[in-house]
Backbone bond lengths (Angstrom), bond angles and torsions (degrees), N, CA, C in turn:
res aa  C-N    CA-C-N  psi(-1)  N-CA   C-N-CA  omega(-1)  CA-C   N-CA-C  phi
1 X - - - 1.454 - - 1.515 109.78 -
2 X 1.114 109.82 133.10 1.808 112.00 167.82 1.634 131.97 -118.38
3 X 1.475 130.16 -19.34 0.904 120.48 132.56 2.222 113.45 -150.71
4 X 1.471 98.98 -156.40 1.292 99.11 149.55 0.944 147.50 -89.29
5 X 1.277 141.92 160.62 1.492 121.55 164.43 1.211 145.07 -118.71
6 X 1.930 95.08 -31.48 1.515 106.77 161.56 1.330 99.38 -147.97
7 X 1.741 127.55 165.10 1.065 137.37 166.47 1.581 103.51 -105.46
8 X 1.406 115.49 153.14 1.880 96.44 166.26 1.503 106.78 -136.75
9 X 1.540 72.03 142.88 1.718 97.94 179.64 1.680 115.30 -99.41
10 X 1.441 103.08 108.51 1.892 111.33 169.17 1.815 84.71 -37.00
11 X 1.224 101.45 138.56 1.545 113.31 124.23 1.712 134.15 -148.45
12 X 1.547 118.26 172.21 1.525 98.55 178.40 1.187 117.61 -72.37
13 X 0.950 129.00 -46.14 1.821 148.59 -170.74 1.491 123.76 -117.87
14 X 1.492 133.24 96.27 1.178 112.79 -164.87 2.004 114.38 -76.21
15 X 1.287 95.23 3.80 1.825 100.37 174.33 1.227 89.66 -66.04
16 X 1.794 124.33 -76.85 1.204 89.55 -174.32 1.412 154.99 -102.63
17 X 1.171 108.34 24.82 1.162 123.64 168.80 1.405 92.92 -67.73
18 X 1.049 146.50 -102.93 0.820 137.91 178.27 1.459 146.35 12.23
19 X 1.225 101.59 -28.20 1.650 135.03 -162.28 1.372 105.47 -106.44
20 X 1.408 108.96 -18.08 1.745 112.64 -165.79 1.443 89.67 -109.63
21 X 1.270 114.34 -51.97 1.672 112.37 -171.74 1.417 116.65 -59.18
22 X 1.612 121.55 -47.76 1.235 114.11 143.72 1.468 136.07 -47.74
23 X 1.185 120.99 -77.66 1.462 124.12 -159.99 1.700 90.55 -81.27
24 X 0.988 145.64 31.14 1.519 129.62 159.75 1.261 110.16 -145.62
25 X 1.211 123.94 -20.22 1.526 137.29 173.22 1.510 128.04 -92.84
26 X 1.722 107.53 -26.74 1.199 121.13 -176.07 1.386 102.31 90.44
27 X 1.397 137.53 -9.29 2.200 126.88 -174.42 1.358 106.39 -52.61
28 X 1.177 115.99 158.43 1.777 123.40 141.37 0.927 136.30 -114.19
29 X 1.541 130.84 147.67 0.942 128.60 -157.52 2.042 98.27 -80.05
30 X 1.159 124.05 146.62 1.408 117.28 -167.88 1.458 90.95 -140.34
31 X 1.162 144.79 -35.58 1.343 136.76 -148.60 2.082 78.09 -155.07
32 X 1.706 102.89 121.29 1.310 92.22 160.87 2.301 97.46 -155.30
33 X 1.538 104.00 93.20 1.801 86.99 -153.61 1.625 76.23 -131.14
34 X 1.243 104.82 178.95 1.402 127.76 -156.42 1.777 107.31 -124.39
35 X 0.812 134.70 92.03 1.587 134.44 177.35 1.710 122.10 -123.99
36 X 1.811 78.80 79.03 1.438 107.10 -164.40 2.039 93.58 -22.22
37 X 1.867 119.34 153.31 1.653 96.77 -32.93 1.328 111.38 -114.72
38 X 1.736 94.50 68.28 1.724 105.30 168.88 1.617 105.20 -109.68
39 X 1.346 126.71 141.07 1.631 117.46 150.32 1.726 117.97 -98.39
40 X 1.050 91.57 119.24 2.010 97.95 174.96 1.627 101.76 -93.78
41 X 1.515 95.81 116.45 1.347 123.62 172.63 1.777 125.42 -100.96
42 X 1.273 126.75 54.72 1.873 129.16 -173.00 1.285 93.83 -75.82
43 X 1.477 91.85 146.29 1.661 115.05 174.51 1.301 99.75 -134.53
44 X 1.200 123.22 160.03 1.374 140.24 161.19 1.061 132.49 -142.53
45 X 1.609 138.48 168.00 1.311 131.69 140.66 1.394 130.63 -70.57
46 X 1.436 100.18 124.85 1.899 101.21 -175.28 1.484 114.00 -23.07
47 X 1.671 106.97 -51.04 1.281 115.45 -161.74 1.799 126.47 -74.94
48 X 1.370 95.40 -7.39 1.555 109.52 -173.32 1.439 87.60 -136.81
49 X 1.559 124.96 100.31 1.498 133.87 128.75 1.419 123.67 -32.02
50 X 1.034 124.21 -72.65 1.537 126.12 -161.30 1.715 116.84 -78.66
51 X 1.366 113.95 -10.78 1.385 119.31 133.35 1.086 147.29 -98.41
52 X 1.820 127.10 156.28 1.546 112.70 177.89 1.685 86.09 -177.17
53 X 1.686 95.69 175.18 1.173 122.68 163.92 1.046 144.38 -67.35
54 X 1.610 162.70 106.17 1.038 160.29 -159.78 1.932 101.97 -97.95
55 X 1.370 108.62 93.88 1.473 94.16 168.09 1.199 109.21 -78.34
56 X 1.320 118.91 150.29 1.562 114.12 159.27 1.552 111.46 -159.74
57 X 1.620 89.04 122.26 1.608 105.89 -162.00 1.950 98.79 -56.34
58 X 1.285 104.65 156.24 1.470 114.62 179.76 1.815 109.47 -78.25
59 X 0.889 117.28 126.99 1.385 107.24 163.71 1.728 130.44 -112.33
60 X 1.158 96.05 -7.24 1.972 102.60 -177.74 1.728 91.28 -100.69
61 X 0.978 99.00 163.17 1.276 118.24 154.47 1.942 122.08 -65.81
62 X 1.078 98.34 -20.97 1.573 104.48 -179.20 1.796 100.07 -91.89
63 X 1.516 123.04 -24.82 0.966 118.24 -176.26 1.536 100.43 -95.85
64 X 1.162 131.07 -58.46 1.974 113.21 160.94 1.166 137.80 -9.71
65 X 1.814 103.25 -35.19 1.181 101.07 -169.87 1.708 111.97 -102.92
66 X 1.531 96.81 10.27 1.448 98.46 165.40 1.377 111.26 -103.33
67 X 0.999 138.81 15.39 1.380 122.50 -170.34 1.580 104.46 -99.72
68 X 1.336 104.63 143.18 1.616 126.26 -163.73 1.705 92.72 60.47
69 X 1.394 121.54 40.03 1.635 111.15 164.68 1.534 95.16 -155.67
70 X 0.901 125.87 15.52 1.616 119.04 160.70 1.142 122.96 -32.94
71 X 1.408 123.49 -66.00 1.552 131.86 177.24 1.520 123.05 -78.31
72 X 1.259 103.37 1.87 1.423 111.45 155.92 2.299 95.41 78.11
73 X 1.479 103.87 11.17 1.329 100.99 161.78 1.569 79.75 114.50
74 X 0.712 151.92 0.31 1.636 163.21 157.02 1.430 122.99 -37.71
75 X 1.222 161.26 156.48 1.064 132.25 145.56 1.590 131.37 -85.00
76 X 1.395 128.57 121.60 1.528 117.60 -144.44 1.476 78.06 -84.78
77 X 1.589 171.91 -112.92 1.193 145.48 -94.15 1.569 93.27 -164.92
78 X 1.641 99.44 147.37 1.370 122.66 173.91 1.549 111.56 -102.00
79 X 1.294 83.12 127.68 2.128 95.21 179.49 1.197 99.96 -103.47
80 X 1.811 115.08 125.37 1.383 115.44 171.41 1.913 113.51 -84.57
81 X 1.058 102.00 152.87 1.775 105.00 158.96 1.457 128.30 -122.39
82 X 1.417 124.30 -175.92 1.395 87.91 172.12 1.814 89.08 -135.54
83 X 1.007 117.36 48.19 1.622 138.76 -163.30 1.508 112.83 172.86
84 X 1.522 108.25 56.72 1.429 116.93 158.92 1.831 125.44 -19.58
85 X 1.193 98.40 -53.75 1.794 109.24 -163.39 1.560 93.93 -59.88
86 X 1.905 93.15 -61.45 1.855 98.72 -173.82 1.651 122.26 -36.76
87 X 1.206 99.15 -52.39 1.704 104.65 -167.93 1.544 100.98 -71.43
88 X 1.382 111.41 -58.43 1.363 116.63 174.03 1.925 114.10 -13.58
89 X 1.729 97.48 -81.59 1.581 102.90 176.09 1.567 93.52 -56.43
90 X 0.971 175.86 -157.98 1.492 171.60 42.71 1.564 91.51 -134.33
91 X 1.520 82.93 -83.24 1.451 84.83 -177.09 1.336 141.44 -95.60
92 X 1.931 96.22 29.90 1.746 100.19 140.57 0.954 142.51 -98.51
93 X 1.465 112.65 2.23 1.538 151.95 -166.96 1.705 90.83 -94.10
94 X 1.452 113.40 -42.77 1.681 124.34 -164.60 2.042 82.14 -73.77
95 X 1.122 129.16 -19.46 1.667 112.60 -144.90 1.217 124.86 79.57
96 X 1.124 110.33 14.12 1.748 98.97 169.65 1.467 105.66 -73.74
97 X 1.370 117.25 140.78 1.738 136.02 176.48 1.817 88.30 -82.92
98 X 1.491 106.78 116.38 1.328 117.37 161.09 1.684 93.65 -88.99
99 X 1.324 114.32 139.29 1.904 131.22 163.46 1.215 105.59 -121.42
100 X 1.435 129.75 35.38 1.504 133.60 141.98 1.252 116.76 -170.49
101 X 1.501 131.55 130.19 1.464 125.53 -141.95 2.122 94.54 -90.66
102 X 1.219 104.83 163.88 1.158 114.91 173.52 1.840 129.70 -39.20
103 X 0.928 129.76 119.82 1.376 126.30 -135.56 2.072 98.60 -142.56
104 X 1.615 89.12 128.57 1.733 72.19 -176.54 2.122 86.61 -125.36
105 X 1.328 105.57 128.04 1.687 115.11 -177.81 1.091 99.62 173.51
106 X 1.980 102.65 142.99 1.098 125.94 -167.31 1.615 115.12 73.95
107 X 1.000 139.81 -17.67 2.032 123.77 -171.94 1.561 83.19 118.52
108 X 1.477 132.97 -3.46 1.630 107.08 153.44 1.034 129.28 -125.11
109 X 1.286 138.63 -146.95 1.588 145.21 175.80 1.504 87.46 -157.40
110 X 1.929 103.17 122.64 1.805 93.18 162.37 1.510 73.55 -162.09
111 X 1.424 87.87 -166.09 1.971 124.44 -151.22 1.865 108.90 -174.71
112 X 1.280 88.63 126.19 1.710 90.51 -178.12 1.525 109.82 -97.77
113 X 1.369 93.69 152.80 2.043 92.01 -175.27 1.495 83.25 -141.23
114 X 1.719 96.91 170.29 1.801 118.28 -176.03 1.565 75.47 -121.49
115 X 1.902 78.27 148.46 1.398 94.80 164.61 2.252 98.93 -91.03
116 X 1.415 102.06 -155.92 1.445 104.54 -176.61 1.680 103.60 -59.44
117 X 1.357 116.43 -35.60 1.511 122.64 -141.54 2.403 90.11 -79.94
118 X 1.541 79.30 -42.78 1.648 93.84 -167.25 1.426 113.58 129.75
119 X 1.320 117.74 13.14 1.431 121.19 169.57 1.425 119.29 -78.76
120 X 1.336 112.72 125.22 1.270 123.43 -163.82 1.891 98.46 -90.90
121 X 1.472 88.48 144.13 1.607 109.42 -161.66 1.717 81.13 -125.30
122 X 1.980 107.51 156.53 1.430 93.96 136.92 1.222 91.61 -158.01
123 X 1.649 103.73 147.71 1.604 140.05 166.93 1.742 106.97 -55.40
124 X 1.193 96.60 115.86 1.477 99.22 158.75 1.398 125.18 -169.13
125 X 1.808 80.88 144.59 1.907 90.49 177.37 1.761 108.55 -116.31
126 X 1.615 98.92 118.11 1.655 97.46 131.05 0.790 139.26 3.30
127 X 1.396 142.21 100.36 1.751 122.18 160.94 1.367 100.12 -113.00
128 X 1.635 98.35 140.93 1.423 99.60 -146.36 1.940 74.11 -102.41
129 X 1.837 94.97 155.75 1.303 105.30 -162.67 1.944 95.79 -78.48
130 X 1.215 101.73 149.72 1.235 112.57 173.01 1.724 113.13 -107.78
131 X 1.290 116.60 134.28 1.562 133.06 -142.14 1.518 98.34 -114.85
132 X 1.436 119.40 115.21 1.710 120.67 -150.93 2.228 98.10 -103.14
């Protein structure tokens, strides 16, 4: 094995999912094609190509009822930065609902946010050790 490539996220609607991960998160859309009768929806961060998101709208009823419950209340993935404060205000300014306030322990500083569905994200920076 050599790396990952995508994680996937249930969602109800990929309009808007879509709409939040971009315009409130900063993702792009990278992969968005139609293969009757699935649609593959990847997102990413500009800054990391070779990873991204796999949305994929729910279609059973058994899969509906996981969405924003995948991880069972867990947090499904940590986004690093390398400017905590910046992104932080960014994307509270964007509306993202932070559900735990900014937090500095252990060698980081982070804060967890939901996306629309209720999937728990968390922000974090590094602090890189300082050498006395």
């Amino acid at each position: 094995m050599n790396s990952i490539g995508r994680l996937v996220i249930l969602v109800n609607n990929y309009e808007e999912a879509i709409a939040f991960y971009r315009d409130k998160l900063g993702f792009e859309v990278f992969i968005d094609s139609q293969a009757a009768p699935h649609r593959f929806v990847h997102i990413r961060l500009p800054a990391q190509k070779d990873m991204g998101i796999w949305l994929l709208q729910a279609t059973s009823e058994s899969q509906q009822k996981k969405v924003g419950a995948q991880t069972a209340g867990q947090p499904c993935a940590v986004i690093y930065t390398d400017n905590f404060d910046r992104e932080y205000k960014k994307l509270a300014k964007n509306g993202v609902h932070f559900s735990k306030p900014p937090t500095s322990e252990g060698g980081a500083e982070f804060a967890h946010f939901k996306d629309l569905y209720g999937n728990e994200f968390i922000l974090v920076e590094l602090q890189k050790e300082t050498v006395e």
